[in-house]
N, C-alpha and C positions, 0 to 999 in steps of 0.2 A: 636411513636414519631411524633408531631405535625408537617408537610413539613410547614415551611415561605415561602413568594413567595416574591422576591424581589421585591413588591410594598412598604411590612411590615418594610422589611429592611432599604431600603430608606427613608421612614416615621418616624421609630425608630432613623435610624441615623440622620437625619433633626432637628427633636424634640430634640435628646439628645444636638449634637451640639447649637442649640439654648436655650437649661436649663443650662449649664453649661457656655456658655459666658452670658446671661443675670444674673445670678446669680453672675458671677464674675463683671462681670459692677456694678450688686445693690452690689455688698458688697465694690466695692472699692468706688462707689458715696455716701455710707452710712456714710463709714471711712471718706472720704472726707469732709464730710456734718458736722460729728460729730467733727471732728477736727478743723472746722469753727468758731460752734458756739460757742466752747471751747474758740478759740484764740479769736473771738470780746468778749467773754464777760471778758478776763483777759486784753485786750487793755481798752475796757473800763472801768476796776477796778482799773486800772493805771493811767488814765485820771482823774478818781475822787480820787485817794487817791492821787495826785497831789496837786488839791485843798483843799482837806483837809489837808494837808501839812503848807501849804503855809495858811490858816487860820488859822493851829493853830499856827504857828510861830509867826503870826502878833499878837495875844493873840485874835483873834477874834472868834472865834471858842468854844473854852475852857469856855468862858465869857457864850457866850450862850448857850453850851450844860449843863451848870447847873440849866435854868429856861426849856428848854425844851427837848426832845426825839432826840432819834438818826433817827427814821423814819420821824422826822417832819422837819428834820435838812439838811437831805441827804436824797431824792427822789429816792433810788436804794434800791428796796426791797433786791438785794441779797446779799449785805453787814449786815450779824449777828453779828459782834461784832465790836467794835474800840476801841485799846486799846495805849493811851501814855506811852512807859516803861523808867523809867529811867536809868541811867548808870549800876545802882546796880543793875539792871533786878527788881524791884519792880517799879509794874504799878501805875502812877500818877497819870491816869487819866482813868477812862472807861465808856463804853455807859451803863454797869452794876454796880450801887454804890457797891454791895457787891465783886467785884474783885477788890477795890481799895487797895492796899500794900500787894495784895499776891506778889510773886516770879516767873519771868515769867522762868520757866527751857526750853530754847529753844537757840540754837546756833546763832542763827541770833539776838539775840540782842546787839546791839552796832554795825552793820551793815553799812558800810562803802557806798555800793550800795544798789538798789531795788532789792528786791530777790522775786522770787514767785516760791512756794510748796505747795509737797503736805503733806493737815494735817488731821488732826481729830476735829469736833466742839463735848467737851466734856459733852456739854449737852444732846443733842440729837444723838450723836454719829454717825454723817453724816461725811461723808467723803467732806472736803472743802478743796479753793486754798486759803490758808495764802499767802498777802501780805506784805514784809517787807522794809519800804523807812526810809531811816533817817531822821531825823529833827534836824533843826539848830536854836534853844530855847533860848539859850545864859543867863539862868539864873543863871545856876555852869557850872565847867566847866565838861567833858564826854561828849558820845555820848547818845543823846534819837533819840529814836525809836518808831515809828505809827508803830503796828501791827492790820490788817486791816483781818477781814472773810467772806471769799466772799462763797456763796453756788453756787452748782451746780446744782440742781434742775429743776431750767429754762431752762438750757442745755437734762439733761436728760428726763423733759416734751418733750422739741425740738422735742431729738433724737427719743422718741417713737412714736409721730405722725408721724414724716417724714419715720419712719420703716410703721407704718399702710398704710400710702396714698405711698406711693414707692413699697409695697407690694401688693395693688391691683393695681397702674398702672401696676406693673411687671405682675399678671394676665393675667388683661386683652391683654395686649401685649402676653401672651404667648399663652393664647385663639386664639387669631388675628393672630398668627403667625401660631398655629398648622393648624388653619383653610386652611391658603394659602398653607402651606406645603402638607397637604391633596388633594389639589385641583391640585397642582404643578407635587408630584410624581404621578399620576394617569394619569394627561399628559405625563408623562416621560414614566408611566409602557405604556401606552396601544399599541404604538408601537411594544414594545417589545412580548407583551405577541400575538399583531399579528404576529411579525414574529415566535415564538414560537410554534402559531397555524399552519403557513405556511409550518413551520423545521418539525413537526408529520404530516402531508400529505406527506409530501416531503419520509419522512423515512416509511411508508407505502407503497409506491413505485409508488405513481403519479407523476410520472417527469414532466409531462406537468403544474403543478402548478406554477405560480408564485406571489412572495410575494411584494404585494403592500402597497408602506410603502412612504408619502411625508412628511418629518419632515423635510429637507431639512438640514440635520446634519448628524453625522457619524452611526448614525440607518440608518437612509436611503443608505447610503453607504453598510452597512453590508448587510440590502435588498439585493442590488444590486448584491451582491458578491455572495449571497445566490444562486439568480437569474443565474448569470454566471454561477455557481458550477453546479447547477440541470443542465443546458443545455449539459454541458460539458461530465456531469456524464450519462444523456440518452444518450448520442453518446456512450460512451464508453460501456454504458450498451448493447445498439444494436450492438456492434461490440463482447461484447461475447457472447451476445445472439446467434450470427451468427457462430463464435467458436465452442460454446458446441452445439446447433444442428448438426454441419458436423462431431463433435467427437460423438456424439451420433448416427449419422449416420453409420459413422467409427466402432464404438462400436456394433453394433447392427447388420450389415452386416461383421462382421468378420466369417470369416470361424470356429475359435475357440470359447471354452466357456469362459467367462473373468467375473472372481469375485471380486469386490476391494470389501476389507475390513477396518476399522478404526483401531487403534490404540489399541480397547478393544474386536476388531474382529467382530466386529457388519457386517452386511452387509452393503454395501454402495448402490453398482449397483449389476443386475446380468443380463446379456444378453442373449436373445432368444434364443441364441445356447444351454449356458448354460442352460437355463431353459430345455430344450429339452431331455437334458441330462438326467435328474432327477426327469421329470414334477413339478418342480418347480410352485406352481404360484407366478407370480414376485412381484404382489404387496404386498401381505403378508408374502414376504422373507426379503424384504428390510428395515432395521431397527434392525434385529432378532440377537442376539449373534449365532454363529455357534453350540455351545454344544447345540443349542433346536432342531440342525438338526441329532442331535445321533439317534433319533428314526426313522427319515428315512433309510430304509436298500438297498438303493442304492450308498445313499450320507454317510451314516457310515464309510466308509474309508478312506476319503477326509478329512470331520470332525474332527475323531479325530485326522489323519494329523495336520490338520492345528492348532489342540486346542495345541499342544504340544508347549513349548518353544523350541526354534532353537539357537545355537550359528551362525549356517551360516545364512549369507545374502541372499543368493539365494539355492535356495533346489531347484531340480527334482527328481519325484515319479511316478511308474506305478501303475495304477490301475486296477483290471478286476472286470469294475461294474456287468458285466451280460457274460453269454456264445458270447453275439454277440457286447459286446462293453468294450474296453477297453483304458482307459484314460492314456496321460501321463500329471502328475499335475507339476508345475513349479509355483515357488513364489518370488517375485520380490518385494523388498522394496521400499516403495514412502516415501523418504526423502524429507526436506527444510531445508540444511544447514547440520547440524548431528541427527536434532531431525529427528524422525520416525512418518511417519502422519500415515501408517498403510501399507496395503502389497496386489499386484496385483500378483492376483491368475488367470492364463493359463492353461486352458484344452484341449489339442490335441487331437484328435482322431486318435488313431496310432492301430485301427484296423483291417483295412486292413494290414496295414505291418506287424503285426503280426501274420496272415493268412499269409500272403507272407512267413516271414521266419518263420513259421509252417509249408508248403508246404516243404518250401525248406529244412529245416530240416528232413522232413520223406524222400523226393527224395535221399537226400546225406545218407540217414540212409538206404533205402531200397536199392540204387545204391553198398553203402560199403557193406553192405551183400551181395551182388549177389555177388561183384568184391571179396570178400574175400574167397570164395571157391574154383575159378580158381587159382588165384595166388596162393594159400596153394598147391595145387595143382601143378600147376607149380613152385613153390620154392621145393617139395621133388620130381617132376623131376627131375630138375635139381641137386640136391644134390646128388639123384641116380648115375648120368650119372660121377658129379664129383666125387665120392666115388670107380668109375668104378665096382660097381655090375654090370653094361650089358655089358662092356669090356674096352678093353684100348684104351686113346684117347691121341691124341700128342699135346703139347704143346700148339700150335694155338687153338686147340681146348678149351683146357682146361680156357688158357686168355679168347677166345670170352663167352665161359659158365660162370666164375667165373664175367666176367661185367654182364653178363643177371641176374646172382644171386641175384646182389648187388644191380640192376636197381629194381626188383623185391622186394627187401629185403623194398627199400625204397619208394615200392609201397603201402609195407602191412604196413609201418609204418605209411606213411599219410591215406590208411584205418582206422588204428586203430585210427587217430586222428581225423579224419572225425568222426565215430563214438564215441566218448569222445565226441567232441562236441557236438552231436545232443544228445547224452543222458541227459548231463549239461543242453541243451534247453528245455527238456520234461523235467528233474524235474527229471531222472531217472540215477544217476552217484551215484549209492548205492556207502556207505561207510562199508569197515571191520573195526570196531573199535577195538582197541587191547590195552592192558598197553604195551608202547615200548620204550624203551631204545633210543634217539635220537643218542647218543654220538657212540656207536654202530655203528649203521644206517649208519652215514656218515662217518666212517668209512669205511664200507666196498662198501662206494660208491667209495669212493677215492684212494680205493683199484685198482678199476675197469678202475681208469681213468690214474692211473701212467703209463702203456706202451704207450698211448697216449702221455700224457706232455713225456715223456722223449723222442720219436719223435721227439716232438717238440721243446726239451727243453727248458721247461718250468719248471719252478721252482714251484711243489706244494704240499704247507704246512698247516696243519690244527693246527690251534691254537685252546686248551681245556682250560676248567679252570682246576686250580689244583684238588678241589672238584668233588666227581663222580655227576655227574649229578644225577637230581631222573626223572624214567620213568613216562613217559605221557601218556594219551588216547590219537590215533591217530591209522587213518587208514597208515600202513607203507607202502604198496603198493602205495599210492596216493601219499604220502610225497617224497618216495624217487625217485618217478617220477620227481616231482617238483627239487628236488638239483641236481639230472641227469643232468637235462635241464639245470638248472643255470649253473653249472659247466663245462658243453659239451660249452655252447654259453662262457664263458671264457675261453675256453682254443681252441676252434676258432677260435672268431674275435680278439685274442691276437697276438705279436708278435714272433720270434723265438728268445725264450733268456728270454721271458717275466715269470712272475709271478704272482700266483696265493694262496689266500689265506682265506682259510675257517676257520670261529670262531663261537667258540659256547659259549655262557655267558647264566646265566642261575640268574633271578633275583628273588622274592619273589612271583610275581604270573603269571608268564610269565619266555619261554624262547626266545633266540634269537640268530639267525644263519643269517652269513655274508658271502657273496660271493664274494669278490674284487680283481680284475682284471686291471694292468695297459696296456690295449688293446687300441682298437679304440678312444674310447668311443660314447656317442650316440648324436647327434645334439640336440641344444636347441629346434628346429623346431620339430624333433620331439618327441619329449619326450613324449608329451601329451596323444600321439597314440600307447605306448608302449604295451600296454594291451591289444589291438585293436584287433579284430579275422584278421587274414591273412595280416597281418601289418608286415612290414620287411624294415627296413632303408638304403638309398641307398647306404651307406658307406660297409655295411654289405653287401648288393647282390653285388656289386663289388670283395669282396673278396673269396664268399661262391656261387655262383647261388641254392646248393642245400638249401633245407628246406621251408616250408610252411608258419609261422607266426601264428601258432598255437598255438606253446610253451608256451609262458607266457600267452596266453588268457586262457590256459586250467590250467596252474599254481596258477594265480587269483583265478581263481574260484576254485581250492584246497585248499587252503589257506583261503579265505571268507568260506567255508564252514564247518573249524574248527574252526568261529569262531575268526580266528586271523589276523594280517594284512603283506601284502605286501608293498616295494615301492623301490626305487633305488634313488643313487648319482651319477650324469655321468658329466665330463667334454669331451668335445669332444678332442680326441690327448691322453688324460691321466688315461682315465680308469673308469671303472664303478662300481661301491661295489652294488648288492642287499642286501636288507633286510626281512629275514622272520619272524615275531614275531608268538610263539603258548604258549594259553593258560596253562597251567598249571592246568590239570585234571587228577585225580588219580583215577574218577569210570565215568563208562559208564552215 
């Protein structure tokens, strides 16, 4: 398709407006004209059939149209016929002998006033104005009537020359006009099509241009304003210019790796950290969709990371690119409003801390081994001594032994949790997987904890469904660790009198076991840190000083590791319910 440049436009619409009023001006001066010469030549048809009137009334007229012609008589070529009709509509008298005593069939004879119409001349079959005046003859008595034929001829000669000369003055005026019109918009474009030229320098990014425009009108103004805007727009440009160099700076000397991505995960930036990372080179990364970096097998875990869709907004991920470097990745959505322009990707170097708690994990793993040989050790001493296999001992005795027992007891127990943990950190918390009856299980956990609640009296009840449960794969050793623990911390940090309530529901692919407790409960503050390794809330160490904060960190990761989820409801004052949910698998 053909672009117009509004010079054409201009020019088209100049031209059109000037065809269609000039045209309207020639057709109504035509009407005008023709309507003219119409009216003078039936004035002067009225003017001579006047006199001929009034001639033939005096008999003068009559006398001499019998020795000569109607053209020799009357000097008005465009009078074709004159006819005298009598009362009885038979013509008396004509400028034709042979119409004399026909019948004139026409309304207007006996004709009171001058009438004039239109008729037919039935010779020539011309369309003519009939004039019809009475005459006052006084020979009988009635009304006679001059019927008078006037041709229009002379009219429509007129009207076709004055169409020929009105049609070439129209021309050439219009010639004249398109010429100026030509010459006019061209003044008008050229302006424009400067500042035009000025606006694509300007939009290529020479801000120091300015457009020079003196037409001393509101083009010149718009110049101006052009002018203003570029000046305005280089300030503003050197002020982010000055922006994104210090973020680029920021960017680029950050400690971390920093990937933004667009919308379709393209790369956007990626910074020399990052590069460093992955020996990126950065020019031929930036632009790239992420899936072309699948075939790098450094950045492969990253990749496909990030190719994935996410419901969450913000994700964190560990990665271990190499034996000596391990990333933790963080993704961060860059909104405008609700739409998503795309998503800033953080690479930490959390290698070193994971050498740190590697270290520290084999220390607490190599320390719990030594420490758990003395204490085994000294806990069936001491069981010796209490049992009195080596003799009898009195009373004092037996209290101070029976605390060393207990001190001991809950030394091998934070060993063993010590070790749980570091095993969990290596990768090394084998599981026994078994088909096992859950409903069972906490059963005969609950079993284990009624001399406890009733210590304490505490009220505890296990809600079943009516339906037998069906057995699950599941290490039971691990599991019934985990409801231990739930169940031990509610019936704890509960009060005396308080209750406890375990349920077990059991749905189409999943079961689910509740532990609810109207105890303490746990502060909103901390809730967050519940799962935390050696985490213990201060409402709790007020009332308990014993235990570690181990429990649920090692429960978590029993639970994530079949597979299934954890999480708790706590209001602080009213009590806390956990939740365990487990899959529903019936083969290894």
């Amino acid at each position: 398709m053909l672009k117009r440049s509004i010079f054409i436009k201009i020019l088209i619409l100049i031209i059109s407006l000037s065809f269609i009023l000039g045209i309207s001006i020639f057709f109504v001066a035509l009407r005008e004209a023709n309507q003219s010469l119409e009216q003078a030549l039936i004035e002067e048809s009225k003017l001579f059939s006047q006199i001929v009137a009034k001639d033939i009334e005096a008999g003068y007229l009559v006398h001499i149209l019998k020795s000569k012609s109607l053209t020799e008589i009357i000097p008005f070529e465009e009078v074709l016929f004159l006819w005298i009709v009598q009362p009885d509509a038979k013509i008396y008298f004509a400028d034709n002998p042979k119409m004399v005593g026909k019948e004139v069939k026409d309304s207007a004879v006996g004709a009171k006033e001058v009438i004039i119409k239109e008729s037919v001349f039935q010779e020539t079959g011309e369309k003519i104005k009939l004039l019809v005046r009475p005459l006052d003859i006084g020979i009988e008595e009635g009304d006679w009537t001059l019927f008078m034929g006037i041709s229009l001829e002379s009219v429509k000669t007129a009207k076709e020359r004055l169409i020929l000369v009105s049609s070439a003055s129209f021309s050439l005026a219009l010639i004249f006009f398109i010429l100026i019109s030509f010459f006019w918009a061209r003044k008008v474009i050229k302006p424009i099509k400067k500042l035009e030229k000025g606006v694509m320098i300007i939009g290529k990014g020479d801000l120091d241009h300015q457009i020079e425009i003196n037409t001393g009108d509101e083009i010149e103004e718009l110049g101006n304003a052009f002018n203003l805007m570029t000046r305005d727009l280089k300030k503003q440009y050197l002020a982010l210019e000055g922006e994104k160099n210090k973020t680029l700076a920021i960017i680029n000397n950050f400690s971390d790796g920093i990937l933004l991505l667009d919308k379709n995960n393209k790369i956007l930036l990626i910074n020399p950290k990052a590069n460093s990372f992955f020996k990126f080179n950065i020019k031929n990364s930036v632009g790239k969709p992420i899936p072309e970096f699948l075939k790098i097998t450094s950045f492969k875990p990253l990749a496909e990371s990030l190719n994935k869709e996410r419901k969450k907004e913000f994700f964190r991920q560990e990665f271990k690119i190499s034996e000596n470097l391990v990333l933790e990745m963080s993704t961060v959505p860059v909104m405008t409003g609700r739409e998503k322009l795309g998503t800033l990707v953080i690479l930490h170097n959390i290698t070193r801390e994971k050498l740190i708690d590697k270290m520290k994990s084999e220390f607490v793993s190599l320390a719990a081994h030594q420490l758990r040989t003395p204490l085994s050790a000294i806990k069936w001493t001491i069981r010796i001594i209490l049992d009195e296999e080596l003799g009898k001992i009195n009373k004092e005795q037996r209290d101070f032994l029976e605390g060393s027992y207990q001190s001991n007891e809950r030394m091998i127990y934070l060993i063993n949790d010590l070790l749980n943990v570091a095993r969990i950190e290596e990768g090394r918390f084998l599981y026994e997987l078994s088909l096992t009856d859950i409903e069972e299980l906490i059963e005969s956990i609950i079993d284990s904890f009624k001399s406890e609640a009733e210590r304490k009296k505490i009220k505890l009840e296990f809600s079943k469904p009516v339906k037998k449960t069906v057995k699950i794969i599941l290490d039971s050793k691990k599991i019934k660790m985990v409801i231990e623990n739930l169940i031990d911390n509610a019936l704890r940090y509960n009060h005396h009198g308080g209750e406890v309530v375990i349920s077990l529901k059991q749905g189409k692919k999943e079961i689910e076991v509740s532990i609810k407790d109207n105890g303490i409960g746990i502060l909103a503050v901390e809730q967050p840190r519940i799962f935390s390794k050696f985490f213990r809330g201060a409402e709790v160490m007020k009332m308990d000083t014993k235990g570690n904060g181990l429990g649920l960190y090692i429960a978590k990761n029993i639970i994530d590791a079949h597979k299934g989820k954890i999480w708790f409801e706590s209001s602080e004052g009213k009590g806390t319910t956990f939740y365990l949910v487990l899959p529903i698998r019936r083969k290894v």
